[in-house]
Phi, psi and omega in degrees: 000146185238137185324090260234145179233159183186158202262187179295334178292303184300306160345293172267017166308276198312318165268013147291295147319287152333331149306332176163091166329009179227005130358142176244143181293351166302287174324307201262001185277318188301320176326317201259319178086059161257136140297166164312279172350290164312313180295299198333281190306353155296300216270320175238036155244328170315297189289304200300332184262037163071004190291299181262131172244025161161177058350140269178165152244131149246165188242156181276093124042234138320347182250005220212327154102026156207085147335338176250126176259146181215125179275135190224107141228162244227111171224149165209166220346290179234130175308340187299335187282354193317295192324304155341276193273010140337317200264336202259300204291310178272005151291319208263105181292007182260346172280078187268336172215147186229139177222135171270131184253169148264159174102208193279346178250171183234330177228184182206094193279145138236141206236144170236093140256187191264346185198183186274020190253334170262005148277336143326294160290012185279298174307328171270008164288315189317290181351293206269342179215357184256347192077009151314137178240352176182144154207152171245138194248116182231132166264137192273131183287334190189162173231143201238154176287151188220157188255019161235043173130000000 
């Protein structure tokens, strides 16, 4: 694909959007300083040339009865296991994102469980069925605002 040029509007489409994605073209032509009309017809030429590629929910989590976010990362055995845990990761609902990295590690989970006993088995799934030979576990204390999203 090749490297989509866009203006200060689309800009700022797109980071409006992120904030919230649910935006009516009215709301965000008000934002933008657009009509409804304009925005919109921003908002679906952005998607046919692939920039926005969907909407998103975010979700509470905690309310959902798992509370603890945990960044985990992953090395393992054999480069033979990716696949292996590849398949554990898009299975497992305590796993919301998962990255094959480059450098020393191999993968980098951020992970939602309800307590540490149920990130311990989380880990020992990795263990037991991903081909892991080690991880390190950090719980993230806050999430800070970022200006891409």
């Amino acid at each position: 694909m090749e490297n989509a040029v866009i203006d200060s509007i689309d800009s700022d489409i797109l980071h409006t959007l992120q904030r919230n994605a649910r935006l009516t073209n009215r709301e965000l032509g008000r934002l933008v300083g657009l009509s409804p009309n304009a925005a919109g017809a921003r908002v679906q030429r952005l998607q046919e040339k692939g920039i926005i590629t969907g909407f998103t929910a975010r979700i509470n989590h905690t309310a959902l009865g798992r509370p603890m976010e945990v960044s985990i990362d992953v090395w393992q055995t054999d480069e033979r296991n990716r696949a292996a845990f590849g398949e554990l990761a898009a299975e497992d609902d305590r796993i919301v994102e998962c990255f094959h990295l480059t450098g020393p590690l191999d993968f980098r989970v951020r992970a939602r469980v309800r307590s540490a006993e149920d990130l311990n088995d989380l880990l020992v799934s990795f263990q037991e069925r991903g081909g892991v030979r080690q991880t390190d576990s950090r719980l993230v204390l806050e999430h800070l605002p970022t200006a891409g999203g």
